[in-house]
N, C-alpha and C positions, 0 to 999 in steps of 0.2 A: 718795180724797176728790174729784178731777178728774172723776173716773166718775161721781159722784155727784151732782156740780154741774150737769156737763154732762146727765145726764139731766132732773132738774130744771126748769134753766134752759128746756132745749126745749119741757118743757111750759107752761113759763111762757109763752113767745110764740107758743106756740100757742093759748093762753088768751087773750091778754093785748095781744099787737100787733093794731094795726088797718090799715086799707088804708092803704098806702104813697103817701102824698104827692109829687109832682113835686119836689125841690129846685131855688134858682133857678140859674141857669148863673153858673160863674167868671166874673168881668171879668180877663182876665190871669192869672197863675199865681201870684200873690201877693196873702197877707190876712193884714191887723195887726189883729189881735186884743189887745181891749184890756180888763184886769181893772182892778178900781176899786181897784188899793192907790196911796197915798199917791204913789209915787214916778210916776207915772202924768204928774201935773199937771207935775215937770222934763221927760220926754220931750216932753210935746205943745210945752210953751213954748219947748224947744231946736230944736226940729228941725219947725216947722208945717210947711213945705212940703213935707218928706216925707211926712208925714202924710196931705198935701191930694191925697197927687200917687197914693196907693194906695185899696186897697178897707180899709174898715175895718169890722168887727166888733166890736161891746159889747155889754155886758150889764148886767142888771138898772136899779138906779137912774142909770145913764147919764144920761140926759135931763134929769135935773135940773140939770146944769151946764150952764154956757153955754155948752162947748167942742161940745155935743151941735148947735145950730144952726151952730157956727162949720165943724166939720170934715165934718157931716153922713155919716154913718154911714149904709151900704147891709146892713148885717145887724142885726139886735139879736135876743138871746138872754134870755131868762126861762127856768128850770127849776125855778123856787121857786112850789110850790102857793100859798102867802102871797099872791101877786100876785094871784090869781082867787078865794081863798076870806076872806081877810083888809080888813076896813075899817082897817085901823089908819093914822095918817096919812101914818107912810113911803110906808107902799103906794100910796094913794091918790093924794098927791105923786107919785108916778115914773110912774102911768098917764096921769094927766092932764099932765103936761109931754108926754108920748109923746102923747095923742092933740092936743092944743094948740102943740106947737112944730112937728112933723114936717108937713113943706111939700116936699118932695124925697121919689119912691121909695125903699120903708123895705120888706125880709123879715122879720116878726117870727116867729121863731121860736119856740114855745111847743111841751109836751106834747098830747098826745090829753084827757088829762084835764081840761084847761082849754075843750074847745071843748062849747059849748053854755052856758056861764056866760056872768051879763049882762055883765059887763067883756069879754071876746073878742066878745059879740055886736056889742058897740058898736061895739070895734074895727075889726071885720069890717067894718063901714060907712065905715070911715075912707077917704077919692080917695085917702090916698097908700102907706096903707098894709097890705101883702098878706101876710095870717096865712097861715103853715103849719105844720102839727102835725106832731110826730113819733114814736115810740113809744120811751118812757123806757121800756124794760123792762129789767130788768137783767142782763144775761146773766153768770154764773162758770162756770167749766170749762176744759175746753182752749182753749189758745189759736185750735188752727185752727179751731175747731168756731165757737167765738167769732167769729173774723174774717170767717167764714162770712156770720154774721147781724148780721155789722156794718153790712159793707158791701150788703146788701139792706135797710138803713132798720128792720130787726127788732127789736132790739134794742140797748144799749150798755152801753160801764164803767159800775159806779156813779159818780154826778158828786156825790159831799159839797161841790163848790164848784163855781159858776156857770162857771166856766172851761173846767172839764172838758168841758162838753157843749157849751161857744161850741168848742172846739177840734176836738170830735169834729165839730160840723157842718162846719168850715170844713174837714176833709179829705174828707168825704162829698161835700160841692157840687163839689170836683174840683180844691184849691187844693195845688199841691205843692210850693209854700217858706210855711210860716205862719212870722210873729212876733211876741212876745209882749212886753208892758208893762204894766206896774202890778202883773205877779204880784210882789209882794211876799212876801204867806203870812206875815209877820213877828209872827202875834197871838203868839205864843210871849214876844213880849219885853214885852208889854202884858197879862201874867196878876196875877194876887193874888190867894189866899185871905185870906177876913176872920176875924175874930175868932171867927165863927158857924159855920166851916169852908165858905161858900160861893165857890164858885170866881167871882171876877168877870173881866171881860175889857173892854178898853179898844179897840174898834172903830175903827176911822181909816182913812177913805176922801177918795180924791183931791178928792172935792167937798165936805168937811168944812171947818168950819172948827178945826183942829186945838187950838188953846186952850180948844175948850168942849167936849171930848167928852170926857166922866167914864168912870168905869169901871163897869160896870153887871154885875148876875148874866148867868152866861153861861145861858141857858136853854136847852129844848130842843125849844123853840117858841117862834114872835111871837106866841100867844095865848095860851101854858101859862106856870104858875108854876112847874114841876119845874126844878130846874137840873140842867147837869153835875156829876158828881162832877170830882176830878181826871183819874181814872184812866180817866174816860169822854172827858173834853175832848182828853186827849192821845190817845186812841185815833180820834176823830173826825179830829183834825187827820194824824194817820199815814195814814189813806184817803185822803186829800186829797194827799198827796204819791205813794203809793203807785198812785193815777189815772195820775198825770201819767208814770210807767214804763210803764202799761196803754198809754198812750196812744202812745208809743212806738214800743211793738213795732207796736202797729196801723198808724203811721203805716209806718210802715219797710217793711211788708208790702203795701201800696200805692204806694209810691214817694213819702209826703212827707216834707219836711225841715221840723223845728220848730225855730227857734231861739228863746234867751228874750233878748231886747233891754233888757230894765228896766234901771233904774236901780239899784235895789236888789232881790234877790232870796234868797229861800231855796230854790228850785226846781231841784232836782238833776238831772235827767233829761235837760234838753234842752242843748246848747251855746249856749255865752255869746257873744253879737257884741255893738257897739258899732257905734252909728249915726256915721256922717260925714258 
């Protein structure tokens, strides 16, 4: 099956990748990468000055919080098509805090397929802020063959979660200690099926206000009505851990060290530290 992947795969990026992008240059050998789980909002409030005193790295709806002007972030990662092809008014919300808050050099990190859409045109316009594409292609197969066309910008893991690909960039741009906050991953404890057998999931992110976030069908789109089954929800979320091992080997194979810092995690892959 590796045989098969791998060949595959190669034709994929050879289809499928576009011209390789500059990435920006390290500041130092250290990036805190930061996912929007819940436990996110303890690390920043304990420890601000660690924070203020490294490179940081976010993703997605970041900018909606106020921590997004206070700690000002030099990366920020989108991998979610939603963001360039969706109106809906999450989306809308997180672009416009990004093109209205961000006063401080910003790398937005986006897909190939986002560039030529009106939201990235606009962007593109932004003094502060400098779009660069990358190519989401998904490479399976052997590992080396893999790491191959990792590390030439080619291709990468699949990212079922926004992390995955803020992680894989921060070991591409050249950073070899990353650490990680707010991976929580905890939707497992926030499931319920209803009466109708639709699987709902109870969403909770650091910039939530947690008392008003109901539980909602888990879908399988922000536009589509189709939900997950169970049996699909838990195979999604298994990708989503199963990355973060991908990401591993990759990193190890390069010389970086990921550790995960949160406060609360389900994230098995990387070693556990604790900030001082």
């Amino acid at each position: 099956m590796n045989g098969i992947n791998t060949a595959a795969s190669i034709v994929k990026v050879m289809i499928m990748s576009k011209t390789v992008q500059k990435l920006p240059q390290p500041v130092g050998d250290r990036c805190l990468v930061l996912g929007n789980g819940p436990s996110l909002n303890d690390s920043l409030e304990k420890y601000p000055e660690y924070f203020a005193s490294h490179t940081l790295m976010c993703v997605n709806r970041f900018a909606v919080s106020h921590h997004y002007t206070k700690f000002k972030p030099a990366l920020y990662v989108i991998i979610d098509p939603n963001f360039w092809t969706s109106q809906k008014g999450i989306i809308t919300e997180a672009l416009d805090a990004i093109r209205e808050k961000t006063t401080w050099p910003v790398d937005l990190i986006v897909p190939h397929n986002a560039r030529n859409t009106p939201m990235m045109a606009e962007l593109e316009k932004h003094p502060f802020l400098k779009v660069r594409y990358i190519n989401y292609v998904v490479f399976k197969g052997y590992p080396s063959v893999a790491h191959f066309f990792y590390r030439k910008n080619l291709a990468m893991m699949q990212s079922r979660n926004v992390l995955i690909a803020a992680i894989f960039m921060a070991i591409n741009i050249g950073y070899k200690r990353l650490e990680l906050f707010g991976a929580d991953h905890s939707w497992h404890e926030q499931i319920h099926v209803d009466d109708n057998n639709v699987v709902n999931v109870r969403m909770v992110h650091f910039y939530d206000n947690e008392e008003k976030v109901t539980y909602l069908p888990f879908k399988k789109g922000l536009d589509v009505n189709e939900t997950h089954r169970m049996d699909e929800t838990l195979d999604v979320w298994a990708r989503v851990f199963r990355g973060y091992h991908l990401l591993k080997a990759y990193a190890t194979s390069v010389g970086c060290k990921i550790y995960n810092a949160s406060e609360k995690s389900y994230v098995d892959a990387f070693d556990r530290i604790k900030i001082k």
